[in-house]
N, C-alpha and C positions, 0 to 999 in steps of 0.2 A: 062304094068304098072310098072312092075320093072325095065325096062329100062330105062322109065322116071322117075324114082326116086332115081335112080344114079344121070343119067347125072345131074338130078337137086341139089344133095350131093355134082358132083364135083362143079358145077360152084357156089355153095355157100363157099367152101372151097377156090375155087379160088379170089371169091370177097374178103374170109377174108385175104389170102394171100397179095394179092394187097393191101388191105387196108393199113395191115401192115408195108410191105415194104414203101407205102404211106410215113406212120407216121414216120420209122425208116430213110428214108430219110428228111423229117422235123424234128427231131429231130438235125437229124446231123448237119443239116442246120442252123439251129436256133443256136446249138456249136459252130458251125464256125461263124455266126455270132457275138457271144458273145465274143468269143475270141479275134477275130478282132477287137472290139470294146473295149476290154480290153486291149491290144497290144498297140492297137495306144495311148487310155488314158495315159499309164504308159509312150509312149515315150513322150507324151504332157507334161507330169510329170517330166522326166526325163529332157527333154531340158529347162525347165522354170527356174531352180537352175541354169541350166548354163550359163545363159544368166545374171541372178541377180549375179552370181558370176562376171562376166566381168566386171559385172556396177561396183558392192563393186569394185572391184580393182581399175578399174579407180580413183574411187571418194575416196581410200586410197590414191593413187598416187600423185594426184592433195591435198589429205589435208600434206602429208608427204612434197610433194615442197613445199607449203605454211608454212610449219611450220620451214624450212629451211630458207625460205626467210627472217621470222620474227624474226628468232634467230636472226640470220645475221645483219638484221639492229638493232636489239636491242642493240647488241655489237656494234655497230658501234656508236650509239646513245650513249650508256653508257659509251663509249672510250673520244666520245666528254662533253659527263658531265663533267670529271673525269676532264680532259681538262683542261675545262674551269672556274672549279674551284679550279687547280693546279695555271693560269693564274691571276685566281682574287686575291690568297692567295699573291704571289708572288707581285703581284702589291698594295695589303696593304702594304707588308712589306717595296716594296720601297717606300712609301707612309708615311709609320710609320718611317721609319730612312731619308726619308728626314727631315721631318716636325720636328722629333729630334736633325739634325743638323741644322736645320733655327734656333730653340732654341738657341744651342750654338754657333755657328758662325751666325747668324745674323747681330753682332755688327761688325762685323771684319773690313768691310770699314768705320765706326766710331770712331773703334780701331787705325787703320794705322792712320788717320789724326789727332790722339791724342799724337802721336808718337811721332810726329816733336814738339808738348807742349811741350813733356816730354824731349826733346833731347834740347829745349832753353833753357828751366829752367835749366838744368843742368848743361848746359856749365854757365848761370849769377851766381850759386852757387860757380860753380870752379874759376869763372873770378876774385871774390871777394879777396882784398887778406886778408889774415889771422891776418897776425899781424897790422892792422889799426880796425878790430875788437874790438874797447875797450870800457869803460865805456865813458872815454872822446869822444866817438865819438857813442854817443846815435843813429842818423839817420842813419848813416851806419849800424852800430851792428840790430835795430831794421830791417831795409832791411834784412839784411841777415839770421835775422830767422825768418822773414815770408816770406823769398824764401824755407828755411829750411821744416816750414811747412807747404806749399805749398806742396812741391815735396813730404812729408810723406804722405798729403792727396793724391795725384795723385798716388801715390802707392799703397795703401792700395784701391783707387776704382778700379785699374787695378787688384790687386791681387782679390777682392770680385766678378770680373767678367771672372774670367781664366786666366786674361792676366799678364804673369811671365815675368823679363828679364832672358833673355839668357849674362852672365858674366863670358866667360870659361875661365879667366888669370889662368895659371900655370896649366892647366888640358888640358888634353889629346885632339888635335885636331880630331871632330867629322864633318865630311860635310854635314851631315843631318842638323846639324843648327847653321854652320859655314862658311864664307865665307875667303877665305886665300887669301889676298892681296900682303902679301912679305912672305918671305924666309930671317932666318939669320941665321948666328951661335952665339948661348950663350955658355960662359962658363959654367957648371955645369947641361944645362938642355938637357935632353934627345931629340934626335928627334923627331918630329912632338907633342912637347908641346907648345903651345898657350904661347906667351912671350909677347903679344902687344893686346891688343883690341882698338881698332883705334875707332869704334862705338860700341856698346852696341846692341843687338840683344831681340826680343822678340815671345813669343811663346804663342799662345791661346789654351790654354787648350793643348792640343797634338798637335798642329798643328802649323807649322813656318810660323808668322808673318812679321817678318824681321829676315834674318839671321846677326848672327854679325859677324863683318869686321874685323878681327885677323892677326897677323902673327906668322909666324910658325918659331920656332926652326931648323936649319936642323944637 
């Protein structure tokens, strides 16, 4: 009886044994399980940043070109504003000093063919002679002052619209608004002084209408 009552202690001993061991192997088991299944989460974890990181970059990359592009033609666009409003300022202006000088030279081929009046009239006042000018001779005397003023009135509308003569006797020959026909020598006058105006010259505002036909001093 007491030998069956070991043997029966060990093999209950041995069952617990084994149980044990059992469990202490499930236990392990199931750690290694866990771990593994942690391991891998964290690198599932790990690689998912790195891939969203590629993307962020890319889609930096592509807004950084994008925002180079747009600088880029911005400038190019604003270059052409600038432009094109540099182009239209420029183009009032010549707009505004045309239209200014239509104002004053407008008249100018009106002027020239008023000339040739003013250049008849003048010669029938000189042509006049002087001493038959008298009381006894009422038709004549009245002719000749209303050629007189005649030529005052045709003066004064030339002067009220710009139009001056050019009369340089005894002044200094100037070729801007003088044209030299001869060459002499005078006594007493200096070189290139104006001794002859052969035609009378005229000038619109600043500008030469007819130059006058002079000779020169040498």
């Amino acid at each position: 009886m007491a030998l069956i009552g070991v043997r029966s202690a060990l093999r209950f001993g041995q069952s617990i044994n084994e149980s044990f061991l059992f469990n202490s192997r499930s236990l392990m088991i199931s750690k290694i399980k866990f771990n593994t299944a942690e391991e891998t989460k964290k690198s599932e974890t790990d690689t998912l940043p790195s891939s969203n990181d590629d993307k962020s970059n890319v889609e930096i990359e592509k807004l950084n070109k994008q925002i180079v592009e747009l600088t880029e033609k911005n400038s190019e666009l604003l270059d052409k504003y600038k432009r094109s409003l540099a182009d239209g300022e420029n183009l009032r202006q010549r707009l505004t000093k045309q239209i200014g000088e239509a104002k004053i030279y407008g008249i100018q081929g009106f002027c020239k063919d008023l000339l040739d009046v003013a250049d008849v009239l003048g010669k029938a006042t000189e042509t006049v002679p002087k001493d038959e000018i008298k009381d006894s001779n009422p038709h004549l005397k009245g002719l000749y002052e209303g050629l007189i003023m005649t030529e005052a009135q045709l003066k004064s509308v030339f002067k009220r619209h710009g139009l001056e003569q050019v009369n340089p006797l005894n002044e200094k020959f100037d070729p801007n608004f003088q044209e030299a026909l001869f060459q002499q020598e005078v006594e007493g006058k200096a070189a290139g002084t104006v001794v002859v105006v052969s035609k009378i010259g005229y000038k619109l505002h600043d500008r030469v209408l007819r130059p006058a036909l002079v000779g020169v001093s040498k």
